[in-house]
C-alpha positions as CSV (number, residue, x, y, z in Angstrom):
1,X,-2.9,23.7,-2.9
2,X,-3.4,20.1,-4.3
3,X,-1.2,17.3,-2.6
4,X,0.2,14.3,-5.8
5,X,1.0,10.9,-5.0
6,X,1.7,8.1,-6.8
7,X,0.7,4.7,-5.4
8,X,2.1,1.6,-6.9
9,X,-0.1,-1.5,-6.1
10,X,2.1,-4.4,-6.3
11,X,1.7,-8.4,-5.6
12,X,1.4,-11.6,-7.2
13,X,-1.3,-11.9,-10.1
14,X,-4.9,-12.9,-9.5
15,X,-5.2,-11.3,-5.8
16,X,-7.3,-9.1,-6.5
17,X,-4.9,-5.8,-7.1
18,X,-7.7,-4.8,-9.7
19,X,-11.0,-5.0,-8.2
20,X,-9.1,-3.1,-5.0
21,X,-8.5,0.0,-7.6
22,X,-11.6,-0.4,-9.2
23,X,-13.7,-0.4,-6.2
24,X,-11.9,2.7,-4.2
25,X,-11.9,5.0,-7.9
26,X,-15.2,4.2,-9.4
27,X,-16.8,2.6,-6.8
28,X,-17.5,-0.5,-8.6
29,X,-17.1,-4.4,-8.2
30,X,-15.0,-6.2,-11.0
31,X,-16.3,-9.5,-11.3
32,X,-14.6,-11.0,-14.1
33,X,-10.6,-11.8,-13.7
34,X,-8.4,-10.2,-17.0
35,X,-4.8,-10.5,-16.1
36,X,-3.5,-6.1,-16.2
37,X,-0.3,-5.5,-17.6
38,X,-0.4,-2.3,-16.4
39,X,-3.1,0.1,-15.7
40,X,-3.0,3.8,-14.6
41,X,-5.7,5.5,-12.9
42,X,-6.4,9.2,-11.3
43,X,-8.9,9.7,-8.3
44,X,-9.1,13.3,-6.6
45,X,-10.7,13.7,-3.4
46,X,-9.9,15.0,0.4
47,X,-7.9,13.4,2.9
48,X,-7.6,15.1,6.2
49,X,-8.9,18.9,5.0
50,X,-6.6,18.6,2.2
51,X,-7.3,17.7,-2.1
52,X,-5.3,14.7,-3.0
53,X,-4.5,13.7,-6.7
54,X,-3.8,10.4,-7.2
55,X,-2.4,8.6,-9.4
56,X,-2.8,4.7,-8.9
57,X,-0.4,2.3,-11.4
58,X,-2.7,-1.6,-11.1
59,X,0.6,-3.4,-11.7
60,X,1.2,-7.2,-13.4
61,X,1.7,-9.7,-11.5
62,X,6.1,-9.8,-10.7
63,X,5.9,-13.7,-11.9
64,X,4.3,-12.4,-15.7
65,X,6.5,-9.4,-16.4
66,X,9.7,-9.8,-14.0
67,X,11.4,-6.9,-15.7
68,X,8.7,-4.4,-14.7
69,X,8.9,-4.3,-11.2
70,X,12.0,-2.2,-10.6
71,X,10.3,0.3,-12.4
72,X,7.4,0.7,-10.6
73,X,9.2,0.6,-7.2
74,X,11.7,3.0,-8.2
75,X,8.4,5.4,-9.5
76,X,6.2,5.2,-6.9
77,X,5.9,7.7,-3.3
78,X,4.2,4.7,-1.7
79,X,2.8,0.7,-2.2
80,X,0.3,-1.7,-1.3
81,X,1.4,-4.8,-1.3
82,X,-1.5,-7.1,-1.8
83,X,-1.5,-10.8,-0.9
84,X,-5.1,-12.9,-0.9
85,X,-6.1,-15.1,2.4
86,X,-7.5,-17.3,0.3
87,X,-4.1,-17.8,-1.3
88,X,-1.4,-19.1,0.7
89,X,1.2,-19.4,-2.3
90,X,0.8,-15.3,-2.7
91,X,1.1,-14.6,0.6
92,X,4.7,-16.4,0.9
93,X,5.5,-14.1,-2.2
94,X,4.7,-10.8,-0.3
95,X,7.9,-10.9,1.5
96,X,10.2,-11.0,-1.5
97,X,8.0,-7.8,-2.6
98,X,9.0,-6.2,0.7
99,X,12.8,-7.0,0.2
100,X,13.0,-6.1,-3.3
101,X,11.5,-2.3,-1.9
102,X,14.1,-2.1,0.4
103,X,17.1,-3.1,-1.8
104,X,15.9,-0.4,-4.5
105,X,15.0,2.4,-1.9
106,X,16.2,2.0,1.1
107,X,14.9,0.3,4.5
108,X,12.8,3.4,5.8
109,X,11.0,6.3,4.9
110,X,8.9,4.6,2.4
111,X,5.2,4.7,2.6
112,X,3.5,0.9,2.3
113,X,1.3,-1.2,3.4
114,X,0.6,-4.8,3.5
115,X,-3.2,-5.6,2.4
116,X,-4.7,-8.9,2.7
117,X,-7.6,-9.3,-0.3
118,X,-11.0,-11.5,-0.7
119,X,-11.7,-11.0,3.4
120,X,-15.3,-11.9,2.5
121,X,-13.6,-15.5,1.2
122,X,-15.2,-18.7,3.1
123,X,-11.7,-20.3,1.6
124,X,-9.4,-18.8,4.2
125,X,-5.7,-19.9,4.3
126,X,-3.9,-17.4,5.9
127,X,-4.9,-16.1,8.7
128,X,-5.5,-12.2,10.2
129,X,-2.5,-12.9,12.6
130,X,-0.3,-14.1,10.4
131,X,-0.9,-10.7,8.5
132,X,-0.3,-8.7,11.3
133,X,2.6,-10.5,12.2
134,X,4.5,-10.1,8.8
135,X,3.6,-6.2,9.1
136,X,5.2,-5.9,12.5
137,X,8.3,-7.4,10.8
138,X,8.3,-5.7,8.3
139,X,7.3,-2.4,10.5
140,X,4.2,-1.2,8.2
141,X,0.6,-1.0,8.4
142,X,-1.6,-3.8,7.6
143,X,-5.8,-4.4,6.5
144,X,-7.9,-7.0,4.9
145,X,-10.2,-6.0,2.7
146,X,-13.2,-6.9,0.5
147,X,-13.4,-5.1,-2.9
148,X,-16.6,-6.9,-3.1
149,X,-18.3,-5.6,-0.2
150,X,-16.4,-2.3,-0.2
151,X,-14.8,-3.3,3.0
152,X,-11.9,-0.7,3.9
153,X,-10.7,0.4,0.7
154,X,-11.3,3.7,1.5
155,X,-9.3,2.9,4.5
156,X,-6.3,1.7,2.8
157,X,-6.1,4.9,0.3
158,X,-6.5,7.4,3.2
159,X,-3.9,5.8,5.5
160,X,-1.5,5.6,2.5
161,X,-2.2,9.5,2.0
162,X,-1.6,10.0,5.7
163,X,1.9,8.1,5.8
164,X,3.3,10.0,2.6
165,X,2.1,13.4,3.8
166,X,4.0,12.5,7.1
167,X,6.8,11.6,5.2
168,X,7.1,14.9,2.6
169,X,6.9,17.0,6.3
170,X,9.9,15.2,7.4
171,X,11.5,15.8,4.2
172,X,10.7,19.8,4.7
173,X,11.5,19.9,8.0
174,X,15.3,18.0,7.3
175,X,15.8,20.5,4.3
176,X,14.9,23.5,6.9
177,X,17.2,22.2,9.6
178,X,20.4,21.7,6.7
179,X,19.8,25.0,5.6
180,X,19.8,26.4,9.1
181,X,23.3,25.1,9.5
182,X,22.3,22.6,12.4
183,X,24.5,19.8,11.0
184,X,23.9,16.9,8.9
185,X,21.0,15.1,9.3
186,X,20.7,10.9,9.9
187,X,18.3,8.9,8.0
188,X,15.2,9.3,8.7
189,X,13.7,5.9,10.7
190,X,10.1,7.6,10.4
191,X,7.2,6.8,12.9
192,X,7.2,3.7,14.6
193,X,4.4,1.5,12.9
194,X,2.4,2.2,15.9
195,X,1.6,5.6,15.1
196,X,0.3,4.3,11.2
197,X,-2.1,1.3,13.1
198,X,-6.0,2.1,12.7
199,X,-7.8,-0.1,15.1
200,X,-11.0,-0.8,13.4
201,X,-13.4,-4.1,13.0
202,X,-16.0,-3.9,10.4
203,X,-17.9,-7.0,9.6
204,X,-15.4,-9.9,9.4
205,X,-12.3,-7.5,8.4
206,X,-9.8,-6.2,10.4
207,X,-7.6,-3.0,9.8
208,X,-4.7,-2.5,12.2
């Protein structure tokens, strides 16, 4: 049976949200910047012994089309929020993204993950830490990546599988324990960010 997702990739505009989709569903670099307004895209493949269908919305950038950013955070099963260390200005706009997810749907039990673009950059202006310490704030997973080198974007997509598929079992497992009369059920905190953290160091990219 065929797991479906659908992963909104959200941040400010020129990150390099594009080249990240490009890169992880036809395994191609996109050189050329053409501001998206909005692009959808399907990749099927297998994630932990299981077929995944995905579908990927490549959003516009919040500061072009405002209006359109509700939509896709009320949409989606799970986000990458994408910031560029080589961009200081959208990394102090990620935070807002985060807020904005949690006002629409709630704190917890949402898949996301924070994703620092252009890794390979030699024009570094935020740093890995500073990464890692906004996602242990705002209790999520957290990479840089290079779309140009096809540094963990696979990664990214596999670890945003592995958080919704942890989330739909809590979902079953709270429906099974209404239905068995064992009382109401509290919101679900779902796993400490710990538990979503791949440790890996690949070239000059980190994914934690």
């Amino acid at each position: 049976m065929k797991e479906k997702y659908k992963v909104a990739v959200i941040g400010p505009a020129g990150v390099g949200k594009t080249t990240i989709v490009h890169q992880f569903v036809y395994n191609n670099y996109v050189e050329v910047y053409d501001p998206t307004i909005e692009e959808t895209y399907k990749k099927s493949f297998f994630c932990g012994g299981a077929h995944v269908d995905l579908e990927i919305v490549d959003t516009a950038g919040k500061e072009h089309f405002p209006g359109m950013l509700d939509r896709y955070i009320e949409s989606a099963d799970a986000f990458l929020l994408v910031y560029s260390i080589s961009d200081a200005r959208s990394f102090s706009q990620i935070y807002q993204l985060f807020s904005r997810i949690a006002s629409i749907r709630g704190p917890i039990g949402i898949a996301r993950m924070l994703v620092g673009a252009q890794c390979d950059s030699a024009k570094r202006e935020i740093d890995h830490d500073d990464g890692a310490q906004l996602s242990a704030q705002v209790q999520c997973s957290f990479a840089e990546v290079s779309a140009k080198h096809n540094i963990n974007i696979v990664e990214i997509f596999d670890e945003l599988v592995a958080q919704m598929r942890y989330l739909k079992n809590q979902d079953r497992n709270r429906s099974t324990n209404t239905l068995n009369g064992k009382g109401a059920i509290l919101p679900m905190a779902g796993p400490h960010p710990d538990q979503w953290y791949i440790r890996k160091k690949e070239s000059w990219c980190c994914f934690m």
